[in-house]
C-alpha positions as CSV (number, residue, x, y, z in Angstrom):
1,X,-9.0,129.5,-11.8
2,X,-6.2,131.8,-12.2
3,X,-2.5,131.1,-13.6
4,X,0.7,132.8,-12.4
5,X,2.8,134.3,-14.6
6,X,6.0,132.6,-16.2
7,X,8.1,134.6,-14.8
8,X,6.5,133.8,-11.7
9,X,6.6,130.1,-11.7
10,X,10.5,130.3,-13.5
11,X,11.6,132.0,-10.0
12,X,9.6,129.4,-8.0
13,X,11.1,126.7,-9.5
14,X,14.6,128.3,-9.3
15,X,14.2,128.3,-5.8
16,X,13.1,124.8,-5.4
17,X,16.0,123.9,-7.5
18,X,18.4,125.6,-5.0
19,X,16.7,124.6,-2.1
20,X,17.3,120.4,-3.2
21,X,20.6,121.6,-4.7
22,X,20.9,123.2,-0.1
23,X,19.7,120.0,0.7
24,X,21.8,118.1,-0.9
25,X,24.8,119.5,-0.1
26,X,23.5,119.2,3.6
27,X,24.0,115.3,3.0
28,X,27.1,114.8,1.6
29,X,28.5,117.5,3.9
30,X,26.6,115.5,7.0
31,X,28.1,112.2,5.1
32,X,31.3,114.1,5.4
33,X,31.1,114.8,9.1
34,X,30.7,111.0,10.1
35,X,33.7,109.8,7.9
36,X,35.8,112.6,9.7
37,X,34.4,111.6,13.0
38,X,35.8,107.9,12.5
39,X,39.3,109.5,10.9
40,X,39.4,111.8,14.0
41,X,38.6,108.8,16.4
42,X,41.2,106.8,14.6
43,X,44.2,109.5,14.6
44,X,43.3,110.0,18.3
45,X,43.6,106.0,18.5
46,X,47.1,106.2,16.9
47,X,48.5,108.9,18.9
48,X,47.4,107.0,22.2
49,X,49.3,104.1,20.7
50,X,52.2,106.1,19.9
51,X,52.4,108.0,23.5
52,X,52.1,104.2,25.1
53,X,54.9,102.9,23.0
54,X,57.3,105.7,23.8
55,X,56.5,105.9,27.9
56,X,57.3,102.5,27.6
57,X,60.1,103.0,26.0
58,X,61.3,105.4,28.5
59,X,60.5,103.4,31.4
60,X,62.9,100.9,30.0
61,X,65.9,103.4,29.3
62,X,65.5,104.6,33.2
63,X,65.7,101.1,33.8
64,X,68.9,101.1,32.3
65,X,70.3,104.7,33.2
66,X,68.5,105.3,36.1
67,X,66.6,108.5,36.5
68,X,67.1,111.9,34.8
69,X,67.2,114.3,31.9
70,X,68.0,113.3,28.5
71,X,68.9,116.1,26.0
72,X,67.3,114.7,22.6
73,X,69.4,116.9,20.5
74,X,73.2,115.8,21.6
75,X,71.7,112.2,23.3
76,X,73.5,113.3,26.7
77,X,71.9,111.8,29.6
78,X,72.6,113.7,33.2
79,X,71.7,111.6,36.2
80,X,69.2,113.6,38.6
81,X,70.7,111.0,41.5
């Protein structure tokens, strides 16, 4: 039977290391993905609830003032009827 050299088995082993080392990283990076996924879905979540709550509230101030165009910047309303 024959051996390999040292030098040999040293690099082999090296690259097992950094392939489990590859690997690993591969986990917590997939690991990663999924807790993003659910912080992604939950932002989206939030936003919905924020748009829903402000057409709301604009449904309610054309209630009040009727239809038109609101300038945000000096709170003047202009009537469109």
């Amino acid at each position: 039977m024959s051996k390999i050299e040292n030098k040999e088995k040293e690099t082999l082993e090296q690259m097992n290391r950094v392939e489990q080392e590859t690997l690993f990283n591969l986990g917590r990076v997939t690991c990663d993905l999924e807790v993003l996924k659910e912080q992604k879905k939950m932002v989206i979540g939030r936003i919905s609830e924020i748009q829903t709550k402000r057409q709301a509230y604009i449904n309610e101030l054309q209630e009040k003032y009727g239809e038109g165009e609101l300038n945000l910047d000096t709170g003047e309303f202009t009537s469109t009827k």
